[in-house]
Structures are given as C-alpha cells and as structure tokens.
C-alpha positions in Angstrom: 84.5 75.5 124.5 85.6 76.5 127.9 83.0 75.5 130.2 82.3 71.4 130.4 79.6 69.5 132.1 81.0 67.4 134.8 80.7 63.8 134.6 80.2 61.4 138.1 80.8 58.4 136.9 80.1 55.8 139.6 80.6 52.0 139.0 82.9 52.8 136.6 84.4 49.3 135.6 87.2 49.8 132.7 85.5 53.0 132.3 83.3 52.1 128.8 80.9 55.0 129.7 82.8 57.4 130.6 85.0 57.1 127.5 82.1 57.5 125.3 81.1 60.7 126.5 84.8 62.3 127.4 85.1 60.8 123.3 81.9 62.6 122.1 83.0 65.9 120.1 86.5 65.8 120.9 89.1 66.4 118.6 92.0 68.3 117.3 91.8 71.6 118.3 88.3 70.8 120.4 87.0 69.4 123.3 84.3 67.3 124.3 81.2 69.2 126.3 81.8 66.5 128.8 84.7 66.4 131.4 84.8 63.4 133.5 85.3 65.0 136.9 85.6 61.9 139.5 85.2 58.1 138.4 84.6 55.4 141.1 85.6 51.8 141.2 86.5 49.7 143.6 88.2 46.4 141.4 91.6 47.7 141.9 92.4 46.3 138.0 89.7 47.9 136.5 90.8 51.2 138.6 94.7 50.7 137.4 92.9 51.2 133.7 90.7 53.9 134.6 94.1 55.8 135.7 96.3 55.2 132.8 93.2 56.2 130.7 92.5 59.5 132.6 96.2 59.7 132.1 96.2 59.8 128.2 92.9 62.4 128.5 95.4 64.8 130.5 96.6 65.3 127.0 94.9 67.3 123.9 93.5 65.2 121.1 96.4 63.0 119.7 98.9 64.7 121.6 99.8 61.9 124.2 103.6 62.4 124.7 105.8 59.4 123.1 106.6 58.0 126.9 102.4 57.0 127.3 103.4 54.8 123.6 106.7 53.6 125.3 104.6 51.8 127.9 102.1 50.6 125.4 105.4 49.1 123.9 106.2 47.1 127.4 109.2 49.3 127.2 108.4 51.1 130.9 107.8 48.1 132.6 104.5 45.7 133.2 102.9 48.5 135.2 102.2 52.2 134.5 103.1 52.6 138.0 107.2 51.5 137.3 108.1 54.0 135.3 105.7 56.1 133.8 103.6 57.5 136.5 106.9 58.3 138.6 108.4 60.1 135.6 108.5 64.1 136.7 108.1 65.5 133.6 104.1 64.5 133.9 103.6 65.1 137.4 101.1 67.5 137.1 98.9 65.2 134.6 99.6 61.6 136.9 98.4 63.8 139.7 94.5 64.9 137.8 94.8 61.3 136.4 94.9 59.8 140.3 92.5 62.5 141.2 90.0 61.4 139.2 90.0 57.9 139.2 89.0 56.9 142.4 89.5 53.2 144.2 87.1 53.4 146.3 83.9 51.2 147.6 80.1 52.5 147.5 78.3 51.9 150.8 81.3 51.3 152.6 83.7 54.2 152.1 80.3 57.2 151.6 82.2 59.7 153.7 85.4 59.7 151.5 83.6 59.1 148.1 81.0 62.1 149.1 84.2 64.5 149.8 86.1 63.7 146.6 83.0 64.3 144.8 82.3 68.2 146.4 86.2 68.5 145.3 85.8 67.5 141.6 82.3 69.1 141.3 82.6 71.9 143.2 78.6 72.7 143.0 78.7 73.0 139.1 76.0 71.2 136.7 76.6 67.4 136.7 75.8 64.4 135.1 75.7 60.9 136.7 76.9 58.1 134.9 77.0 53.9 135.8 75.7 51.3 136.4 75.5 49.0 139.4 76.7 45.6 139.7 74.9 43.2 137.7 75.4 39.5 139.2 72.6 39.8 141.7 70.2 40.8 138.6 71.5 38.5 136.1 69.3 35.9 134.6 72.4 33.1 134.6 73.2 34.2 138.5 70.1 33.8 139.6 70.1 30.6 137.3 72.5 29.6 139.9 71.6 30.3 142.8 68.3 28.6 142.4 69.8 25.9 143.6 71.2 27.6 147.0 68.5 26.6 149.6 70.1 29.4 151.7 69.9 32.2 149.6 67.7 35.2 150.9 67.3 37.8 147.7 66.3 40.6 150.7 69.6 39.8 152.6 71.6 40.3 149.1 73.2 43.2 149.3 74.0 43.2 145.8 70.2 43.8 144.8 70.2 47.1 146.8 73.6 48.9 145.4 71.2 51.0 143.2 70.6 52.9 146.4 73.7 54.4 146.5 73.2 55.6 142.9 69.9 57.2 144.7 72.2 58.6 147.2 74.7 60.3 144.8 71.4 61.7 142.6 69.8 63.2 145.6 73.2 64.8 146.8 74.3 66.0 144.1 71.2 66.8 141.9 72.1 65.8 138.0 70.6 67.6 135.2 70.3 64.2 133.8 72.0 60.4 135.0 72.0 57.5 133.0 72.0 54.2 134.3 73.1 50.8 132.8 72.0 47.1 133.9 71.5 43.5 132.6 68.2 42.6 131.3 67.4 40.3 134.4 66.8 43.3 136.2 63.5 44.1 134.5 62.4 40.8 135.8 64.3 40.3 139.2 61.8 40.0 142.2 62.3 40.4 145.8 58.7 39.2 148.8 57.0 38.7 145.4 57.8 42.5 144.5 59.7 43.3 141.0 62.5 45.2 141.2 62.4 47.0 138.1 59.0 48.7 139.3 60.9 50.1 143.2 63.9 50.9 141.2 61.8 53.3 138.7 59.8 54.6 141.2 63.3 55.5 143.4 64.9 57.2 140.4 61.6 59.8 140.0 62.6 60.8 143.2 65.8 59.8 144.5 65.2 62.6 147.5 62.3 61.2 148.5 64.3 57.6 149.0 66.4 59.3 151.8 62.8 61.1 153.5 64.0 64.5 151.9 62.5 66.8 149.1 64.5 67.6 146.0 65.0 67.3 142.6 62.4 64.7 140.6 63.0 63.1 137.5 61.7 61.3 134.7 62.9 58.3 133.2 63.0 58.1 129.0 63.9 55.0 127.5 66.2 56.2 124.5 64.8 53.8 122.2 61.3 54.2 122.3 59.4 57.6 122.2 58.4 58.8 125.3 55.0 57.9 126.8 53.6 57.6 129.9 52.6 53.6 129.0 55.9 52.7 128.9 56.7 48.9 129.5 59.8 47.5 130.8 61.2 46.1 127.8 61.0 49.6 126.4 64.0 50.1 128.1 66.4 47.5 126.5 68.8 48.8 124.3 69.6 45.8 122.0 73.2 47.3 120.6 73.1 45.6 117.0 70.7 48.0 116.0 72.8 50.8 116.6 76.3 50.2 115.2 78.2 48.2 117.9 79.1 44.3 116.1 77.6 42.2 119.1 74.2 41.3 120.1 74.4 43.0 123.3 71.4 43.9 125.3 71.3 46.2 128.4 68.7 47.8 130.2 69.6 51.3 130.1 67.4 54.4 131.9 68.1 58.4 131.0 66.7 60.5 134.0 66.3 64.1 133.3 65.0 66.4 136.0 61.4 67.2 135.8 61.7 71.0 134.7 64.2 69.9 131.5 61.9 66.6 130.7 59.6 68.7 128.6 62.8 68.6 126.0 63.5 65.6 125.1 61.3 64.5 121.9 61.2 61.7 119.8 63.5 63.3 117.4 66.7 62.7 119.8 66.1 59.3 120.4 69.2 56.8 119.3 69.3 56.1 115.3 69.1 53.0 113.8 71.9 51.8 112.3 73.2 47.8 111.8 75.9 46.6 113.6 79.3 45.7 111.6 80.1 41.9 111.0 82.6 40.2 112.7 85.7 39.9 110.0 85.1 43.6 109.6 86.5 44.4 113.2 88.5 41.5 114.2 89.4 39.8 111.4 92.7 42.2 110.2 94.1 41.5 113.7 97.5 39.8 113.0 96.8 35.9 113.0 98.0 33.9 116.4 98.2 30.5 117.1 96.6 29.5 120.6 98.8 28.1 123.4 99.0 24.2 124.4 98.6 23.5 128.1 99.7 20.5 129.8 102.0 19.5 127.6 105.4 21.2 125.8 103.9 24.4 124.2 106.1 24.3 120.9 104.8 25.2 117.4 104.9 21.4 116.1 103.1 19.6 119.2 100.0 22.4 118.4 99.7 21.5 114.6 100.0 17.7 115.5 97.1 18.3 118.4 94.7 20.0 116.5 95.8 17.7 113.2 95.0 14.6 115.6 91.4 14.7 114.8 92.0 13.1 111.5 91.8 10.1 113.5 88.1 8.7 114.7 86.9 12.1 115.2 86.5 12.5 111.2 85.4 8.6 110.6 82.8 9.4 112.6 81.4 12.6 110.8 80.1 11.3 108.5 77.7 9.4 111.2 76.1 13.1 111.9 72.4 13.0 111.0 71.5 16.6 111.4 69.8 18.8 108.6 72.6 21.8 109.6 75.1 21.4 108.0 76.7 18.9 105.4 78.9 16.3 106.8 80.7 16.5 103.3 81.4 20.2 103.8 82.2 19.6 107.4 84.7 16.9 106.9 86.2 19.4 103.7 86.2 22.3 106.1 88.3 20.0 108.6 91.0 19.2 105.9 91.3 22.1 104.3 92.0 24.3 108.2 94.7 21.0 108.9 96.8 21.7 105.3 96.4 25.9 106.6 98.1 25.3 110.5 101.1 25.7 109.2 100.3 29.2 107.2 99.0 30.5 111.0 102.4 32.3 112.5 104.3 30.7 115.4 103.3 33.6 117.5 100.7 33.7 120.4 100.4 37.8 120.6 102.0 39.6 123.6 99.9 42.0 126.0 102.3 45.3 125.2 101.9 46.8 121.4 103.3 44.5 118.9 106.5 45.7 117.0 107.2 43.7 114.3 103.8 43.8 112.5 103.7 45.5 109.3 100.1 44.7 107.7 97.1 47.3 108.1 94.8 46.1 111.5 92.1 47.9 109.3 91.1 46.4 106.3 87.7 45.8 105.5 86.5 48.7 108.4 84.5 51.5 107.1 86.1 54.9 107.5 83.9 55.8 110.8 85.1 52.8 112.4 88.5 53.7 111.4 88.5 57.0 112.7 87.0 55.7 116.0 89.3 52.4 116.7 92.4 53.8 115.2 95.1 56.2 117.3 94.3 59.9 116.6 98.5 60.0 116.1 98.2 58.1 113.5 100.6 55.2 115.0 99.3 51.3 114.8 98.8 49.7 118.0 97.7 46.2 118.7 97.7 45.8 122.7 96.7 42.9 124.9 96.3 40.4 121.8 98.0 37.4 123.5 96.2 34.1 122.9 95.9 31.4 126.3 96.8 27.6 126.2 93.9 25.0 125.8 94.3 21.6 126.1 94.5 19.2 123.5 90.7 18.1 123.8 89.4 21.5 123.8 91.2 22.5 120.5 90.4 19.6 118.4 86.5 20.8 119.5 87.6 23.9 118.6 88.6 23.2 115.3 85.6 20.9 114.7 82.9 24.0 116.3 84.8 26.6 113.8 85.0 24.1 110.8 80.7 23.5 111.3 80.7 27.6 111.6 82.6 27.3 107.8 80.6 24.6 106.3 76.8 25.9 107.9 76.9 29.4 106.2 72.9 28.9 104.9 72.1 27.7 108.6 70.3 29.6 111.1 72.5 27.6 113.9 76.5 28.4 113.1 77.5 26.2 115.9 77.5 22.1 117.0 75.0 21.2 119.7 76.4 18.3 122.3 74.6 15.6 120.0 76.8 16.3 117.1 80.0 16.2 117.9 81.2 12.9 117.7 82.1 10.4 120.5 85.8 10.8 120.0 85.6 14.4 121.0 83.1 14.3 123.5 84.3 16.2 127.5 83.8 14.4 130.4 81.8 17.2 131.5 78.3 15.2 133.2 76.5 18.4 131.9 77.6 17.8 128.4 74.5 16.1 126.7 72.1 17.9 129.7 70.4 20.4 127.6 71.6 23.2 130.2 74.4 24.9 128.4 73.2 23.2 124.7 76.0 26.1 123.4 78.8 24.8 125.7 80.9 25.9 122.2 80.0 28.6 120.6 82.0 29.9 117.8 81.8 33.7 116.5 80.9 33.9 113.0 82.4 36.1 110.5 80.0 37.4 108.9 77.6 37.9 111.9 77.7 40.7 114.9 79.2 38.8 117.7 77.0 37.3 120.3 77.5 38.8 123.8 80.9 40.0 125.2 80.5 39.0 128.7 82.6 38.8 131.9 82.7 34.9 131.5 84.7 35.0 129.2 87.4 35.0 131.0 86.8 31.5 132.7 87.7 29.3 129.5 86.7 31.1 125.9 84.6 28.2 124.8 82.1 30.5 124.2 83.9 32.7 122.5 86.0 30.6 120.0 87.4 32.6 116.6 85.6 31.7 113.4 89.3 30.8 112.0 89.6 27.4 112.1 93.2 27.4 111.3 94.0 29.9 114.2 92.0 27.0 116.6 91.8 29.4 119.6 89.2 31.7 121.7 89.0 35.4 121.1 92.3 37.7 122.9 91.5 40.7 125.1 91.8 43.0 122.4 89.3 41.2 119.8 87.0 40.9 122.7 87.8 45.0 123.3 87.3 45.7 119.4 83.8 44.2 119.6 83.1 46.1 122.8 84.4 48.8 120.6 87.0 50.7 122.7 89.7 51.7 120.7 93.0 50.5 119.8 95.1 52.7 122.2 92.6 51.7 125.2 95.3 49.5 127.5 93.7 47.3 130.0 95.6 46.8 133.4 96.3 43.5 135.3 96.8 40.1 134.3 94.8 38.8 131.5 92.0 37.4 133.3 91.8 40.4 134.9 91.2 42.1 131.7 88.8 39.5 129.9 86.3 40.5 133.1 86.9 44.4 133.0 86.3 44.1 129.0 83.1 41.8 129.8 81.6 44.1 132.0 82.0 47.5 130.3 79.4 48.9 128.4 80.6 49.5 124.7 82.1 53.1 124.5 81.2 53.3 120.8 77.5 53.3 122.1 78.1 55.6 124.7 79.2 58.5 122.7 75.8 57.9 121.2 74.2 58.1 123.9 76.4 61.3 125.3 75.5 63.0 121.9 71.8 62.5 122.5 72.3 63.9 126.6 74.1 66.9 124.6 71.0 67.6 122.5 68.7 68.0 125.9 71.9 70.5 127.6 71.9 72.4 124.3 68.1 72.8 124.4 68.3 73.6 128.8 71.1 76.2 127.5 73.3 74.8 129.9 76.1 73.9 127.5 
C-alpha cells in the first residue's frame, strides 16, 4: 500500500488510540491503511511517550534499530532525550517522531495546533481520533464536587473541550472521527440540559456549531445496529465483551459523513468475543516483592511485616460472620501465602527492561495475544514493572483482601467489605466503615477480567491489589499496561506516577485496532482506501 489515510489524533494521552489503528494491518513487509499524521497532547509525560513511540513507528515492522532496545535496557540514560534522540544516525526519524507528536494545548494554542495540522495533512482524506478530557464528565468527579458549594458546571471549562473536537471536524472535514468518553457523560447535565443530547446534536454538524455550512455526520454506535431510536446507552462499549481482560466501559461515538453513512451495516459492527482472565495476561510476569515504606526496606523486615498478621489479625478471623467466604479457608489461605514469602524473589522490578530473567512472560496467552503483546523481533521485554513501598498496615490488608480473593472462588464478591476485616487491621481512615468507598480494597482476581484500569491508580493501588497473596503488593505499570493491552515494547515516559495516570487514561489499543478495522471496512466500501 502506498497511499494511507491520515490520522488527527487529538487528546491523545499515551497515545492508546492511535496505536490501535497505526497497529491495524501492519506487519512484515506491509503497512497499516492508517498513518498517524499529527498527535496532540498537552501532559508533557504522556507527550515524552507519544514521541518515543512515533519514534519506534519511523521504523518497518520489527525493524527498530538495536539503540531504541538499548534504551528500553536503561542503557541510554533515564530519558530518550540523553542519548537516543541526539544520536545522528536517526536524525531523520527523531525529526518525523517530534513532528508528529505534538505538546501542545487545545483552546489555548488553536493558531499553532491549526498550522501543524495543514502541514501534516496537507488537504488529504483524514480521520479524527480522541477523546476529550474526562474528569468534568466523570461520575466519581462529579461525586466530588457535589460537595463544592461554589462549583458552576457552565463556568467549567472542562465540560466544553468537546468544542474544540467540533472545531477540528469542521476545519478539517473527516471522512469519519471517533470519539471516546466516560460513561458519566451520557448523564452529565448543565441549566437542567443533558450533555450527551448538545454533544450529539454538535457532532451532526460540527459546521453549524461555528455559524458555518459544511460537512454533516451521523453518529453509529458500533455496538448496536444502526437505527434512528438509538438511546444513549447504545453507545457504551463495555470492553469484556470484545477481547480486552478488564471490565472497562466507555462511551464511544463513530461519525461518518452523511454521503458515506449509507455504508456502514450491521455486518461491521464490533464482534463478540470474551475478555481473557487475569492470570492469562499478568500472571507469567516475573514475581516481585512490593516495597516497605517508613521503615528499612530490606527483604527480611517485608516477610516479618506481612507475616505479623499471625498475631490478633488471625484470632480474630475466625469471629467473621459473613456467608462469603469460609473463615477456615481464609485463615488456610493466610498460612499457606506466610510459608510462600520467602519463594517470592528479593526483587521489586525496575522501570528499564529486565536482564536477568530467563522464564517465558507468556505462558498461559493464547497465540493472538501472543502475537499482539509480544515484540515483532522476537526479543523479551518486561519494562516499567517496578513494584512501590506500602506501609506495614496496608500490606497485612493486603495479604488478608488477596487471601479472601483465594478462599471465595464460589462467591460472587472476591473481595473483604470494611465489616470484615478484623479490628486489628482496621485504617484510621473516618470513611472506612461509611458505606462510600465499601471497595476501599479491591483485589484483581485471577480468573476474572480485571475491573477498571483507571487513572487512580496511581494515588495508592488499593484498588488494584495482585491476586498473589505471597507477592502482597498492588499491580506495576506494566500489569496495569498488559490489561489495557498495549504491548510489551510500549515504554511509558516520566516517573511512575506519571505513568500509572497515562496508562489509566488510555483507551486499550487492543480495542482500538478493532475498532480501526471496522473504520477500514466503511474507506474500503467509500473506495477511498
């Protein structure tokens, strides 16, 4: 193929989307229908890993030059930007990678963002890609801020960055755009007005927004055949049903102009398919130990903190009434994680490739999965798995959350609620037995999907703690990447709670190239690819 459909991809985060469709139909010897022409994103982390990743696409399929693996290593510094953008020899490719990847801000820096996008576009066909930011949309924000007696939803500017999408659309005219966002949108409502109704009505006719005439469009959901009766739920896209391991579920809205709508059928809608478990995609990663914080981090003080809840913690058990789980199990489950501290590896990860690891970081993955997570050189790669430090407290609730998880494999609730974890282990959190966060720790199960990969993760993990008891520790960077589904060789930029957010807030590239393959089946049938 010679001639690719540009992508805009605007809001780009980590740049989930975009690697979905610059991923779809690529290979050796071929390339992908879809070029990413100009990504936009103003986090200045997020951007330092759109760059290294438009980087490594400067490159044919699996041809990244040794040097791109060196850094993976940590051997060219902490920073692409020591040693491997300044090395001459890839001038030409760090130049289109810094081309492309743009740090810039929509709605404050239009002038500069509208003339980068005429350079990358050049008035070919064009697809829009993004989604704006979320927190002014989100159920647990506005949870929040329900409690702010100042807060005025019209003054937010947050709730009105969509229009610069509208913007972008009626500049630059897309065959097609699609457009991600958190469920609260649908019900979000500003002088008694929902959202989701204005925000529809704008994307038919993104022109009309500005006062203007232009392209119109109409707006599929790509899980529900199209119909003119459409409801707003129609639009969520829950992501378990179609391959990716976590229940994740986003709003997300395919525009195609009017004159093309006529081709999309209920035949290219997304397939079915059910979402790997947990073990399958995370559970081959090498085995860490978590840190200890606020006291000497050495390999003994960990076993005898988490071994600590022997004590009271484990007389107290047995005092459990709840119908979830067996407090004979539970207590077993305890014991037996204790006796297996000391088969977990005096190791807490690093964030550069680890070097000394010589077991597969693939059993139990189907071949698909394989192919997609795996480096197309064929070299192993385990980047930004480092575990954090908890403190003492939080890991003997850890290891009691992920021993329940063990001993409640018939129950429909895999996790402790606040009234069953005994008084010994009990935080001094006044929230704690308040009903408002009843999942304070939440442990991913094994043989599950994960639960939502979100961008709070990256405040403390309890939500997010491993199903290995013996491990005692939340998810790394890269588990949490792995259920997100961005492959191995995907490096995120900045320091680590940089990257727990940027992984949070992508949308699963894995589900993306889905979605890219279905955009391809409507250019095929407009013959414009």
């Amino acid at each position: 193929m010679t001639n690719q459909i540009k992508i805009i991809d605007l809001f780009s985060g980590p740049g989930g989307l975009g690697e979905g469709f610059s991923s779809f139909g690529s290979g050796p010897g071929t390339k992908s229908p879809f070029k990413i022409a100009i990504s936009i994103e103003k986090e200045k982390s997020a951007h330092a890993t759109l760059t290294l990743r438009a980087f490594y696409r400067q490159f044919p399929h699996g041809e990244a030059p040794v040097e791109y693996y060196d850094f993976l290593k940590g051997k060219l510094g902490k920073t692409p930007e020591e040693k491997l953008y300044s090395d001459q020899r890839f001038a030409t490719q760090t130049r289109a990678a810094k081309k492309e990847a743009r740090c810039l801000t929509l709605g404050e820096q239009n002038a500069e963002i509208y003339k980068a996008i005429d350079d990358a576009i050049k008035g070919d066909p064009c697809i829009v890609i993004g989604g704006p930011p979320c927190q002014a949309y989100s159920l647990v924000g506005r949870a929040r801020r329900s409690g702010e007696p100042d807060y005025i939803a019209e003054e937010d500017n947050r709730n009105f960055l969509y229009q610069e999408y509208l913007k972008i659309l009626a500049r630059y005219k897309p065959v097609a755009f699609v457009m991600e966002n958190v469920k609260g949108m649908l019900s979000a409502e500003i002088d008694g007005t929902r959202i989701f109704d204005q925000i529809l009505k704008d994307l038919h006719d993104p022109c009309g927004f500005s006062g203007k005439r232009g392209e119109k469009y109409r707006v599929f959901s790509m899980v529900t055949p199209p119909s003119n009766d459409l409801q707003p739920s129609d639009y969520i896209i829950r992501s378990e049903n179609y391959g990716i391991p976590q229940a994740r579920h986003r709003v997300i809205l395919l525009g195609i102009q009017e004159k093309y709508a006529g081709l999309f059928t209920e035949d290219m809608m997304l397939k079915k398919k059910s979402g790997p478990d947990l073990s399958s995609i995370i559970g081959s990663l090498p085995r860490l130990r978590s840190g200890l914080s606020k006291e000497n981090d050495t390999y003994d003080n960990w076993i005898d903190a988490i071994a600590s809840l022997r004590g009271d913690a484990v007389k107290e058990i047995s005092k459990i009434k709840t119908s979830e789980v067996n407090t004979g199990s539970l207590t077993r489950s305890i014991e037996s994680a204790i006796k297996r501290l000391k088969e977990t590896p005096d190791y807490r990860g690093d964030n550069f490739s680890l070097l000394n690891y010589s077991g597969s970081i693939f059993d139990g993955m189907s071949k698909s999965l394989i192919k997609w997570y795996k480096d197309p050189s064929g070299k192993s790669l385990v980047c930004n798995h480092e575990t954090r430090g908890h403190i003492r407290d939080d890991l003997r609730r850890y290891l009691f959350a992920s021993a329940w998880a063990e001993a409640a494999k018939s129950s429909e609730r895999s996790f402790p609620r606040p009234d069953d974890y005994p008084k010994a282990l009990w935080p001094k959190h006044k929230n704690f037995h308040s009903g408002v966060f009843s999942d304070r720790f939440r442990v991913q199960v094994n043989d599950r999907y994960a639960t939502t990969v979100t961008s709070h993760i990256s405040k403390d993990g309890h939500y997010f703690i491993h199903y290995d008891p013996s491990q005692c520790r939340s998810l790394t960077v890269r588990e949490a990447a792995r259920i997100q589904t961005f492959p191995d060789n995907y490096f995120f930029v900045g320091n680590r709670t940089q990257q727990y957010v940027q992984v949070g807030n992508a949308v699963p590239p894995l589900l993306a190239e889905k979605i890219a393959e279905l955009v391809n089946k409507i250019m095929k049938a407009a013959s414009i690819i």
